[in-house]
SEKE-468143 format. One record per residue (C-alpha): residue number from 0; x, y, z. Coordinates in steps of 0.5 Angstrom, whole numbers, padded with zeros to 4 digits. Example, Ala and Ser with C-alpha at 12.3 -4.5 7.8 and 13.67 -1.06 7.14 Angstrom:
2
<r k="0" c1="0025" c2="-0009" c3="0016"/>
<r k="1" c1="0027" c2="-0002" c3="0014"/>
END
This chain:
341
<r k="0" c1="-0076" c2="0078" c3="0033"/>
<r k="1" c1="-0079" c2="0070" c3="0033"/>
<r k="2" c1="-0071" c2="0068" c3="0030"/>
<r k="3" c1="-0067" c2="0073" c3="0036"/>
<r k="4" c1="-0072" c2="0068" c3="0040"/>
<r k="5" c1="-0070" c2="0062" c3="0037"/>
<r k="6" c1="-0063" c2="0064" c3="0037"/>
<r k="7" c1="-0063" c2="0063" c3="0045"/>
<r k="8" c1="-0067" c2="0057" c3="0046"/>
<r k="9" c1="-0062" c2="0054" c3="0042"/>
<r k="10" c1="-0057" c2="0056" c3="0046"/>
<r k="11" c1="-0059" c2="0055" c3="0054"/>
<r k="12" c1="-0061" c2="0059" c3="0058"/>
<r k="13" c1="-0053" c2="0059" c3="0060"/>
<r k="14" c1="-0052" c2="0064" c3="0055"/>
<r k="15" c1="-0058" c2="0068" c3="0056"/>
<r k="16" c1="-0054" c2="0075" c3="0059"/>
<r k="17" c1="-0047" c2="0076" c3="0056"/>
<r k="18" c1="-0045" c2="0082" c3="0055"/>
<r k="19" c1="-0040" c2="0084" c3="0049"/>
<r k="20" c1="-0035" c2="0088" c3="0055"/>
<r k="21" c1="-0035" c2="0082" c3="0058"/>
<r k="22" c1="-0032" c2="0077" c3="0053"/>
<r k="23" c1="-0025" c2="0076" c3="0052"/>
<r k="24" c1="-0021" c2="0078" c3="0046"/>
<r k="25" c1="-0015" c2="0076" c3="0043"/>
<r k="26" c1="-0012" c2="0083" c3="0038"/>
<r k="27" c1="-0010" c2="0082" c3="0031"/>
<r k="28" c1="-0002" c2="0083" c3="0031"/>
<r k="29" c1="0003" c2="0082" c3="0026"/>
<r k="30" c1="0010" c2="0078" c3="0028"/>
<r k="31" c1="0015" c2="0075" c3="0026"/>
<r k="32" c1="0014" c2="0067" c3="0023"/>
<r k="33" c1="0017" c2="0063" c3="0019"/>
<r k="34" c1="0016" c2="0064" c3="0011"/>
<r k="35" c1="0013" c2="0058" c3="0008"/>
<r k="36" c1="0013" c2="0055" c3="0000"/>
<r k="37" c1="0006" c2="0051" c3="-0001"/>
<r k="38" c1="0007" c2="0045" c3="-0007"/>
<r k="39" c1="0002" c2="0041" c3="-0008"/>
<r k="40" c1="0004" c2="0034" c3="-0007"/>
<r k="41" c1="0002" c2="0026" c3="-0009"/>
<r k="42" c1="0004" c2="0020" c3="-0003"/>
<r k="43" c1="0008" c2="0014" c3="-0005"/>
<r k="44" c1="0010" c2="0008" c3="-0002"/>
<r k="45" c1="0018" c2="0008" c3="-0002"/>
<r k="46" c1="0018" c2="0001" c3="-0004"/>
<r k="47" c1="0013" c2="-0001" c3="-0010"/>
<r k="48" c1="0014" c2="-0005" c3="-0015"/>
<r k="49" c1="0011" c2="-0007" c3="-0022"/>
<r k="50" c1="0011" c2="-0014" c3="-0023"/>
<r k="51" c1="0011" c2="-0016" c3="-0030"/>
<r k="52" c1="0011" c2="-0022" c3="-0034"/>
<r k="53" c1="0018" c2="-0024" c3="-0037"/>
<r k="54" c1="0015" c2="-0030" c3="-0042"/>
<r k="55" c1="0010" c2="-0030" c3="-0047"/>
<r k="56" c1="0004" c2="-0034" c3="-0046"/>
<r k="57" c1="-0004" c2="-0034" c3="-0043"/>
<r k="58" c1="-0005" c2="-0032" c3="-0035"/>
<r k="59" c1="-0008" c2="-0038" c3="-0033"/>
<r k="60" c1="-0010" c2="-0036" c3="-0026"/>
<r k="61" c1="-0008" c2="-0029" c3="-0022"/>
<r k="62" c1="-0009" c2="-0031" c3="-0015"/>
<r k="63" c1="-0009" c2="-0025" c3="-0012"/>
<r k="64" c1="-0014" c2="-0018" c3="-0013"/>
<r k="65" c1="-0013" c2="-0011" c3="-0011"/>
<r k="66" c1="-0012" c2="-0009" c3="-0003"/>
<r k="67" c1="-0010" c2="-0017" c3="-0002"/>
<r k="68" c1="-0004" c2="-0017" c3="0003"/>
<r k="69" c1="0002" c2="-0023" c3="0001"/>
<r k="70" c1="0008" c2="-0026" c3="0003"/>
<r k="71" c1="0015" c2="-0026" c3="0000"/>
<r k="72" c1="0014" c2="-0032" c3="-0004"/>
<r k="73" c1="0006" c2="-0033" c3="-0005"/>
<r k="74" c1="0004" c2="-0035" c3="-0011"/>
<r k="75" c1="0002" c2="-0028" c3="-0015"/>
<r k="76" c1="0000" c2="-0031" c3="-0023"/>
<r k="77" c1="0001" c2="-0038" c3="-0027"/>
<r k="78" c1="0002" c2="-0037" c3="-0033"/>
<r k="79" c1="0001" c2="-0042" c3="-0039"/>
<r k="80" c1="0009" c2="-0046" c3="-0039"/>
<r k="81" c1="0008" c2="-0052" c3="-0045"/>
<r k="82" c1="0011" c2="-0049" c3="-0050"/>
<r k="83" c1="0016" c2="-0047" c3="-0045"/>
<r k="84" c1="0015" c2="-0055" c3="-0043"/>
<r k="85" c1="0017" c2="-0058" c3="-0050"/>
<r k="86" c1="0022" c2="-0053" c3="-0052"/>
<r k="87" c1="0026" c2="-0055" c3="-0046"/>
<r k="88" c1="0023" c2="-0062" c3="-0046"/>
<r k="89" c1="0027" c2="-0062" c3="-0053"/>
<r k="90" c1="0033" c2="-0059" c3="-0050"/>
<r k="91" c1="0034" c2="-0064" c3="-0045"/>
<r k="92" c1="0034" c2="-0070" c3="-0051"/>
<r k="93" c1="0039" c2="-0066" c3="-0055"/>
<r k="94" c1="0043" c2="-0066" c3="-0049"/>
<r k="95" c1="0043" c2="-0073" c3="-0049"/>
<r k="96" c1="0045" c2="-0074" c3="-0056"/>
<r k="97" c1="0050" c2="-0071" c3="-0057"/>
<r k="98" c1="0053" c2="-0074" c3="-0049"/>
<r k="99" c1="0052" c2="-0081" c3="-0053"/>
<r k="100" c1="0056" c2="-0079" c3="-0059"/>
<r k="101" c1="0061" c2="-0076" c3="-0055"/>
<r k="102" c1="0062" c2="-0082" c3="-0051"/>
<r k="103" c1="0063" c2="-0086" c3="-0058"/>
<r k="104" c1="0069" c2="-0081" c3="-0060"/>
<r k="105" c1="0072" c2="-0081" c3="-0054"/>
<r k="106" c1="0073" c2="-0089" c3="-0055"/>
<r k="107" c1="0075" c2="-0088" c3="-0061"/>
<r k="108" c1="0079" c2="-0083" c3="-0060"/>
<r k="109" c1="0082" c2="-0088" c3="-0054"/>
<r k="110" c1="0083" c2="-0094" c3="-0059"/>
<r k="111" c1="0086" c2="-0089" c3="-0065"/>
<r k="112" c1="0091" c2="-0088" c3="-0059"/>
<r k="113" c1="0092" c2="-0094" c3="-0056"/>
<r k="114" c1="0094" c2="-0096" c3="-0065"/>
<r k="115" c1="0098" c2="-0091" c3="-0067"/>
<r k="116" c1="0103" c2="-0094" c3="-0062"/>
<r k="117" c1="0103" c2="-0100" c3="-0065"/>
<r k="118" c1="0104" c2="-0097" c3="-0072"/>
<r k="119" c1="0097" c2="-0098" c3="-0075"/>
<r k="120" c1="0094" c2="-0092" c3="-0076"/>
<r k="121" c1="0097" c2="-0085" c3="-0078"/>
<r k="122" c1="0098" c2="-0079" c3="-0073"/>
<r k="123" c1="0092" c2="-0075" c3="-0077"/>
<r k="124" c1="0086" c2="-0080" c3="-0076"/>
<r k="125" c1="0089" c2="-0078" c3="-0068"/>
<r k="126" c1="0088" c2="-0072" c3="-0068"/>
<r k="127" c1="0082" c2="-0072" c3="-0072"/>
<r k="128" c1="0079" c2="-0076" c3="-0067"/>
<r k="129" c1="0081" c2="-0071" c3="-0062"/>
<r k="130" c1="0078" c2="-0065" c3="-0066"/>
<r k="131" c1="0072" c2="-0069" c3="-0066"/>
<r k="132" c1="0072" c2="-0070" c3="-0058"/>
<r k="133" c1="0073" c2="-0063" c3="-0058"/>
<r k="134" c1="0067" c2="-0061" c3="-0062"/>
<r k="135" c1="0062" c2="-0066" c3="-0059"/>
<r k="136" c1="0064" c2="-0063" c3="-0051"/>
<r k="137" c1="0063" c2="-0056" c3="-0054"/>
<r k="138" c1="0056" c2="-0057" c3="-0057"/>
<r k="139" c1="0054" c2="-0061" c3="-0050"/>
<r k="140" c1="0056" c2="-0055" c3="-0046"/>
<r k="141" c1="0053" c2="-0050" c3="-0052"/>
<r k="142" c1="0046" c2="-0055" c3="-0051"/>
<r k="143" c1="0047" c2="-0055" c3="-0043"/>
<r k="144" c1="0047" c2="-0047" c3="-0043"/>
<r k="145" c1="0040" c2="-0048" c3="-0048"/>
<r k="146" c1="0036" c2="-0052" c3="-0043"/>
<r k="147" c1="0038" c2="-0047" c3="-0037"/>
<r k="148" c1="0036" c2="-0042" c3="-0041"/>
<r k="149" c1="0029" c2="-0046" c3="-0042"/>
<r k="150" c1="0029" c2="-0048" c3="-0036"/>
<r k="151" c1="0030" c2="-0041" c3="-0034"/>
<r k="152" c1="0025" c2="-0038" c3="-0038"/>
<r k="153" c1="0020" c2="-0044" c3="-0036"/>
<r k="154" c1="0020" c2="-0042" c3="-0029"/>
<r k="155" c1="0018" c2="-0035" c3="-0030"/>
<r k="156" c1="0011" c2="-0037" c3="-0032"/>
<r k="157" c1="0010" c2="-0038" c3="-0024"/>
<r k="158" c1="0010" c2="-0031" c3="-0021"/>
<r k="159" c1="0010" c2="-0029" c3="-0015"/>
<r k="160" c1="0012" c2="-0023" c3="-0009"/>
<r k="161" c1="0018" c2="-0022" c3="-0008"/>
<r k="162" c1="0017" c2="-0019" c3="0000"/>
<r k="163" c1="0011" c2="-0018" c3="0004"/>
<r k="164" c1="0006" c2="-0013" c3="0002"/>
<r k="165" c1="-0001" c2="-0010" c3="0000"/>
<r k="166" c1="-0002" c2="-0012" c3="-0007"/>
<r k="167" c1="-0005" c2="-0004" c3="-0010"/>
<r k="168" c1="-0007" c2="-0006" c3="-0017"/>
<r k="169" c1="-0008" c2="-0011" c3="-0023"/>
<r k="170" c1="-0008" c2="-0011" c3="-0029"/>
<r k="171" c1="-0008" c2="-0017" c3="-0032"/>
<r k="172" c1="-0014" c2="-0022" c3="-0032"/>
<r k="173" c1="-0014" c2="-0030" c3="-0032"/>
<r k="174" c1="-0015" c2="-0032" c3="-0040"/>
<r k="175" c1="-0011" c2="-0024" c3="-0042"/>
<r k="176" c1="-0004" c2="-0026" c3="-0047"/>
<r k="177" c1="0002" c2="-0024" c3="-0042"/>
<r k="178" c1="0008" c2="-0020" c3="-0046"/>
<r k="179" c1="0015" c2="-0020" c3="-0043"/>
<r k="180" c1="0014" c2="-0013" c3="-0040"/>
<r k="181" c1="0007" c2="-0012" c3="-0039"/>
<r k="182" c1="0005" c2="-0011" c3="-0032"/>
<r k="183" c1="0001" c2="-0016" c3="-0028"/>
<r k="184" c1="0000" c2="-0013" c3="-0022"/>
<r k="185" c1="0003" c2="-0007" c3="-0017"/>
<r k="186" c1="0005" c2="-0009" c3="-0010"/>
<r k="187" c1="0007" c2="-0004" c3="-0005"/>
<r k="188" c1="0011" c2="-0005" c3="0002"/>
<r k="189" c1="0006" c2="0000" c3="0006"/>
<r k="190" c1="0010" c2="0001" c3="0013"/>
<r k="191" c1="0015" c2="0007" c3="0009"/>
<r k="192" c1="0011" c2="0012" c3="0005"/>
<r k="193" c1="0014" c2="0018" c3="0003"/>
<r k="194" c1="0010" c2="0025" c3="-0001"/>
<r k="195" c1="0014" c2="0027" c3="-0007"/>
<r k="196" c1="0013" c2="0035" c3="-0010"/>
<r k="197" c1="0016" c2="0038" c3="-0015"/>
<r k="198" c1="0019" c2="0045" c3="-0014"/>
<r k="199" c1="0021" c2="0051" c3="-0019"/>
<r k="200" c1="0028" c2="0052" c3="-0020"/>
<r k="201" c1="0025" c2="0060" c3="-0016"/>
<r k="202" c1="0023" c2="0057" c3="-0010"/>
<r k="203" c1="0029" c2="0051" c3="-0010"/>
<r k="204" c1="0035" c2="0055" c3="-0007"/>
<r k="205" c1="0031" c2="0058" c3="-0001"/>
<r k="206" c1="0029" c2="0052" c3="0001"/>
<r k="207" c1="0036" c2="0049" c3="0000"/>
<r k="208" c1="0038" c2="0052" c3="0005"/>
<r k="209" c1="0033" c2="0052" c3="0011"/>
<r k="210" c1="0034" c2="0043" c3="0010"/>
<r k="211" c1="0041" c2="0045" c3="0010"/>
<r k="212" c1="0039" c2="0049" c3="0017"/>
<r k="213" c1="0037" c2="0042" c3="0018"/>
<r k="214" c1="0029" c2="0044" c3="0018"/>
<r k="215" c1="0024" c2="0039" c3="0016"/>
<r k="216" c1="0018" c2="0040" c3="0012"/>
<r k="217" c1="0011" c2="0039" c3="0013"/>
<r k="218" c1="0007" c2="0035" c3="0010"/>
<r k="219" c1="-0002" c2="0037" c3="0010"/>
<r k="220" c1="-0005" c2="0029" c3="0009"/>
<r k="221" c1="-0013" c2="0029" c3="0010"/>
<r k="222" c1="-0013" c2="0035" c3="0014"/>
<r k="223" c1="-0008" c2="0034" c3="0019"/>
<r k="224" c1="0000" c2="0035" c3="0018"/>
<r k="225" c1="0006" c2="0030" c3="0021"/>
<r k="226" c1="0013" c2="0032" c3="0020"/>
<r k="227" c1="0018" c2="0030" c3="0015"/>
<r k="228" c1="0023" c2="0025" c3="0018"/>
<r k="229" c1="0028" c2="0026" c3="0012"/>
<r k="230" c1="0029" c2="0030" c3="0005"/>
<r k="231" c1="0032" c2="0028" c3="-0001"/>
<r k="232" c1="0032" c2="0033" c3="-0007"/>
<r k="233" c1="0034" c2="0029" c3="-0013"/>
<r k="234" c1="0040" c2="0032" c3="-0016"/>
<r k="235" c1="0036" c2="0033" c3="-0024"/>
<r k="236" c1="0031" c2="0037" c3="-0026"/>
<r k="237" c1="0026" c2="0036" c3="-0030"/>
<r k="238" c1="0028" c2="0040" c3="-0036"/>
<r k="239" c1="0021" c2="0041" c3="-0040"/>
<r k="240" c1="0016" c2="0043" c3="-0033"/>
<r k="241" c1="0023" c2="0046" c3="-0030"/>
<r k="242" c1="0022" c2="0043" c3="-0023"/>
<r k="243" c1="0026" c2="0038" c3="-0019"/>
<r k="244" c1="0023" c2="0032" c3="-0015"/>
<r k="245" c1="0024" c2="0033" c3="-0008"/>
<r k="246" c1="0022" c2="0027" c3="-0004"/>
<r k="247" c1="0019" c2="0027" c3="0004"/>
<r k="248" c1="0020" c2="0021" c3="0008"/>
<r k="249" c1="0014" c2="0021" c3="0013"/>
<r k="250" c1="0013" c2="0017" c3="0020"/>
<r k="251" c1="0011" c2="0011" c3="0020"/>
<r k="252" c1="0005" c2="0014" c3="0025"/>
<r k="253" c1="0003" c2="0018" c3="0018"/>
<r k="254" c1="-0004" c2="0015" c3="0016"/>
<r k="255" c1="-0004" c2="0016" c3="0008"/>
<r k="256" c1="-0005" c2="0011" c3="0002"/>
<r k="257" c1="0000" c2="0011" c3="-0004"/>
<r k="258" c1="-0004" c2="0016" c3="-0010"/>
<r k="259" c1="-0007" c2="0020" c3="-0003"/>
<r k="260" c1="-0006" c2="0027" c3="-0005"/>
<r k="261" c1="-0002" c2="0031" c3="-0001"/>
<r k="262" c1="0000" c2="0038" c3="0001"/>
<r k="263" c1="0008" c2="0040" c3="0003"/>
<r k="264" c1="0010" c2="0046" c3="0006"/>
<r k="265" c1="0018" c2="0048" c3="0006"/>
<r k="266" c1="0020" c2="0054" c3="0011"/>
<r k="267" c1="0023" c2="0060" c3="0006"/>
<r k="268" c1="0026" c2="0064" c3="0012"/>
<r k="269" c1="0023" c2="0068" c3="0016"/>
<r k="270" c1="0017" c2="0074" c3="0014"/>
<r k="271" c1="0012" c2="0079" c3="0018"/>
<r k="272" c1="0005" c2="0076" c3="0018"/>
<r k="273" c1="-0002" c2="0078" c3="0021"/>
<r k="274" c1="-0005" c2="0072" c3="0025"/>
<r k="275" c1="-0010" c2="0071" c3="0030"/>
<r k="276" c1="-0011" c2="0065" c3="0034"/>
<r k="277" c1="-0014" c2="0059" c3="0031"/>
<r k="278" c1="-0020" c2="0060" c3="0037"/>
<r k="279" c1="-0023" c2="0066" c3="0034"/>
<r k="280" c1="-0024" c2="0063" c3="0027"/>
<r k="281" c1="-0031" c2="0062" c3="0026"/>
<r k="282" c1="-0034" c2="0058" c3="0019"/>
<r k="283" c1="-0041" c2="0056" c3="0016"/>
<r k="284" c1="-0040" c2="0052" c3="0010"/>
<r k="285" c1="-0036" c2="0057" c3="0005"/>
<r k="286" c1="-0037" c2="0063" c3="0011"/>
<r k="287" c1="-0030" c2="0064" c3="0014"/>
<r k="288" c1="-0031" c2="0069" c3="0019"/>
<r k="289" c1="-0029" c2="0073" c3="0026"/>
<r k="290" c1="-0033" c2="0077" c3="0031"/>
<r k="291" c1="-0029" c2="0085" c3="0031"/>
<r k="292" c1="-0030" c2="0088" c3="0038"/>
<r k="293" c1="-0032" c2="0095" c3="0035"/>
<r k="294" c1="-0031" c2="0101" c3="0038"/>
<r k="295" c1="-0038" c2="0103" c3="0042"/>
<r k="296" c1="-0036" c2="0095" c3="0045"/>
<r k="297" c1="-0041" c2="0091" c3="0041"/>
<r k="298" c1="-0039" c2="0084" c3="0037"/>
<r k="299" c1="-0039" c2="0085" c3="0029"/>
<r k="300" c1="-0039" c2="0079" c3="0025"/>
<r k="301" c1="-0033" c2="0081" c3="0019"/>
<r k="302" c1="-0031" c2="0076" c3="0013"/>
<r k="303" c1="-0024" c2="0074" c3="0012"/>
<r k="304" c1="-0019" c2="0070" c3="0008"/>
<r k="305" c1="-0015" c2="0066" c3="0013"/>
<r k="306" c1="-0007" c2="0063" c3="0011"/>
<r k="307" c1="-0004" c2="0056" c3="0013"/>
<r k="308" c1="-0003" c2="0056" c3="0021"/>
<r k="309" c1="0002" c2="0057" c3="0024"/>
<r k="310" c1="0006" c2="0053" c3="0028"/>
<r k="311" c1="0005" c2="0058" c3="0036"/>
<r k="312" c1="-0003" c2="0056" c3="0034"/>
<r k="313" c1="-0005" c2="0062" c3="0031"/>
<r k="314" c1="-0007" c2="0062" c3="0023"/>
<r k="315" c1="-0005" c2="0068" c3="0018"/>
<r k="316" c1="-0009" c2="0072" c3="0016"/>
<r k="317" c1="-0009" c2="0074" c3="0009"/>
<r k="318" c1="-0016" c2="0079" c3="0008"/>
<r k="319" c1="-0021" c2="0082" c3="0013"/>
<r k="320" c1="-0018" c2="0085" c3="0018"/>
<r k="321" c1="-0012" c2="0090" c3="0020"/>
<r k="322" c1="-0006" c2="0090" c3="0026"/>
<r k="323" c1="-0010" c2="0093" c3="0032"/>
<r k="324" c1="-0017" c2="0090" c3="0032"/>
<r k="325" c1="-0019" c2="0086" c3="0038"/>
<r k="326" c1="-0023" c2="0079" c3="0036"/>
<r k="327" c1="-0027" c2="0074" c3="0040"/>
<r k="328" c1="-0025" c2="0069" c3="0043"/>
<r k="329" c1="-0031" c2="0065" c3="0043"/>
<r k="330" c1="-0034" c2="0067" c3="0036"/>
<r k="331" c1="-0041" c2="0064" c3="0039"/>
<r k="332" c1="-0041" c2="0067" c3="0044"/>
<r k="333" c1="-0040" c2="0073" c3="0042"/>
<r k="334" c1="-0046" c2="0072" c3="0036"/>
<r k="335" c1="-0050" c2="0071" c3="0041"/>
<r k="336" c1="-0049" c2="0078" c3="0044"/>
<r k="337" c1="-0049" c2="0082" c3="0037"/>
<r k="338" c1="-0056" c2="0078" c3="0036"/>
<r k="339" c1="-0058" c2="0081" c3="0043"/>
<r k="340" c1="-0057" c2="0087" c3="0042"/>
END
């Protein structure tokens, strides 16, 4: 009796004498509704990039940290560059010895000509100056092509952005051996994101359909639901899990992070559910519940297992209650009334 008592104190005095033949009710119906397929599914962002280094060598300074915001071009790592320094230090001396000995073999060959007019030397020692030229002019082109590839190589020490972005993850410290390969950091563009899931061969041709219908799916982030703007089903599958990777552009509204999971619904056709409204649903931690109206007019308290929502505002309801039964409206009202009888 002293917890009946407390029940109304809590409430107000504004509840005190609602009668159960006066609340209003909703009744259980089972219609027709669009049938949907669940998959469990992971956000990514549609541009994402793994920056790794391409030169051996030790990271002398990461400029960044997870979560930074960069620009295209920012500095994103150094990476020690002198032994690269050397070899195209080196390079570059080659380059010059083998221009000063060209230019000696072109005099040479010019005076080997300007003789061999007059009679002096053979036409042999002219063309065997003229082959040397050719192979001196070769191997300055051959060592043009080695420094630029040093210089190349050098200038991949310093890494950097390639577009605007949110840094997502590092995985090299200052002091830590680059490899050419190995990740340095992650950084994605967060305005374009995207859900991906991965759907059995059973499930895939239904949904083919209701996309060729041109039906988009929805996509559960955190508790609430956006459309998709645009479906793309990789033409592949997966020939070990079976599944083909299908992938869901979201809105540019959508609040979600790289990684986030989330929760991809695909209509399947149309099929009868029992459903109610959504305002009938009442839940206390694990207890999902509605207040049936009995047959002598009282409110009883009844467990149920409810479904995903439907797109008129009701929810399906899958155990607890049958076609024809009438539920509260105001589950709280209506526990109030159940309580004061």
């Amino acid at each position: 009796m002293k917890t009946r008592n407390m029940l109304w104190l809590l409430w107000g005095v504004s509840f005190a004498g609602v009668a159960a033949d006066v609340l209003p009710v909703a009744s259980v119906t089972r219609s027709p509704a669009a049938g949907t397929y669940q998959a469990d599914a992971s956000i990514q962002a549609v541009t994402q990039s793994v920056l790794s280094a391409q030169v051996q060598g030790r990271v002398l300074h990461l400029a960044v940290r997870a979560g930074d915001r960069v620009k295209a071009g920012q500095l994103i790592a150094r990476i020690d560059d002198r032994e690269l320094g050397a070899a195209e230090a080196s390079s570059q001396a080659a380059i010059a010895e083998a221009q000063a000995n060209l230019v000696k073999a072109e005099f040479d060959l010019k005076r080997s000509q300007a003789l061999a007019k007059q009679n002096f030397v053979s036409s042999s020692a002219v063309e065997q100056n003229d082959a040397q030229v050719k192979a001196l002019r070769a191997r300055v082109e051959a060592l043009r092509a080695g420094a630029g590839a040093a210089s190349a190589s050098r200038s991949h020490t310093v890494v950097t952005a390639p577009y605007d972005g949110l840094v997502a993850a590092t995985h090299l410290e200052a002091g830590d051996m680059a490899m050419p390969g190995k990740p340095i950091v992650t950084v994605f563009q967060p305005g374009a994101l995207r859900a991906v899931a991965y759907l059995p061969e059973a499930q895939l041709a239904a949904v083919q359909v209701a996309l060729a219908r041109n039906t988009m799916p929805e996509v559960e982030i955190g508790g609430k639901v956006v459309a998709g703007v645009r479906t793309t089903v990789l033409p592949a599958a997966d020939p070990t899990t079976r599944t083909t990777e299908v992938r869901i552009d979201l809105p540019a509204s959508a609040v979600a992070a790289p990684g986030q999971f989330a929760r991809a619904r695909f209509a399947v056709g149309e099929a009868q559910r029992l459903a109610i409204p959504q305002a009938t649903v009442l839940k206390r931690g694990e207890l999902t519940a509605a207040y049936v109206k009995t047959a002598d007019g009282r409110f009883q308290q009844r467990q149920i297992r409810v479904g995903e929502r439907l797109s008129d505002g009701r929810v399906e309801v899958l155990a607890g209650l049958k076609a024809g039964e009438s539920v509260a409206l105001d589950p709280i009202k209506a526990a109030i009334a159940a309580a004061s009888k």
